[in-house]
C-alpha positions in Angstrom: -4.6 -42.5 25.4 -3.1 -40.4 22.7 -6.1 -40.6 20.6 -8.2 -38.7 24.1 -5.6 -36.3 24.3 -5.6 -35.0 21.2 -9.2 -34.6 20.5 -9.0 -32.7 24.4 -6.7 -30.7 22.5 -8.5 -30.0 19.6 -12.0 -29.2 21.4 -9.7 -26.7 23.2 -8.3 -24.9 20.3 -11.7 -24.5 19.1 -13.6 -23.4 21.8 -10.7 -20.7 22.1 -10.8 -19.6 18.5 -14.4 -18.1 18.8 -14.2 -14.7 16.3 -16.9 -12.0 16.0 -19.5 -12.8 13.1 -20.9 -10.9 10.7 -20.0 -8.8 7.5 -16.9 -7.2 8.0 -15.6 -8.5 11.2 -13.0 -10.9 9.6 -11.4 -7.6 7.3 -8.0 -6.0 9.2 -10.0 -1.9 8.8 -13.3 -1.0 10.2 -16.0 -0.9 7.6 -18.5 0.9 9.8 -17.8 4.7 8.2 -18.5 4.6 4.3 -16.7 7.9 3.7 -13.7 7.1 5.4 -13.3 4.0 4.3 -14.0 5.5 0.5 -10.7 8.1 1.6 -8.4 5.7 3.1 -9.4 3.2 -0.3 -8.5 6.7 -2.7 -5.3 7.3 -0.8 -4.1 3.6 -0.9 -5.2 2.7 -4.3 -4.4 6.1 -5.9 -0.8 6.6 -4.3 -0.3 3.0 -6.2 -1.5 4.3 -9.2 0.1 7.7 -9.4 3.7 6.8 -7.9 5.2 6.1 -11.4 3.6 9.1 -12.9 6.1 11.1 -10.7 8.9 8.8 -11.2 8.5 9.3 -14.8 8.2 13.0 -14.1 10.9 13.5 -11.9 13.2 11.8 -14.5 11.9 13.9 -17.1 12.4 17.2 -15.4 16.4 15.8 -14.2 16.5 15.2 -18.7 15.8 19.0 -18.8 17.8 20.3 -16.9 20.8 18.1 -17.5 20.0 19.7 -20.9 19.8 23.4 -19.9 22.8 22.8 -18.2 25.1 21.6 -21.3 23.6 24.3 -23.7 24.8 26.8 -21.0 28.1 26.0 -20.6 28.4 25.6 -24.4 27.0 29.5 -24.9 29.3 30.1 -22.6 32.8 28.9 -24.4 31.2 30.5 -27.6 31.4 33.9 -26.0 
């Protein structure tokens, strides 16, 4: 009896779990447009690669100017 109604059960889940086939069906994006897949790949991948570039600029440039900052106030006392 229990031994029926689960393989039921699992001829049902199967049946129901029917996906398209082919090459690039099973991938979350469409793979149909080459050059907008190549864009969407550069944006992802580069944005990834390029974010700590401008961390590393950005604390750079807040180095500077913390520096310009001092050196002003310091020509300013000597004057």
């Amino acid at each position: 009896m229990l031994g029926q109604s689960i393989q039921r059960f699992t001829t049902f889940v199967v049946r129901r779990s029917h996906y398209e086939e082919g090459s690039g069906k099973d991938l979350p994006f469409s793979v149909e447009n080459k050059w907008w897949l190549l864009v969407v790949m550069t944006l992802y991948f580069g944005s990834g690669f390029a974010i700590p570039f401008f961390i590393v600029g950005h604390q750079l440039l807040k180095e500077i100017r913390m520096f310009y900052l001092l050196h002003e106030t310091d020509m300013k006392r000597s004057i």
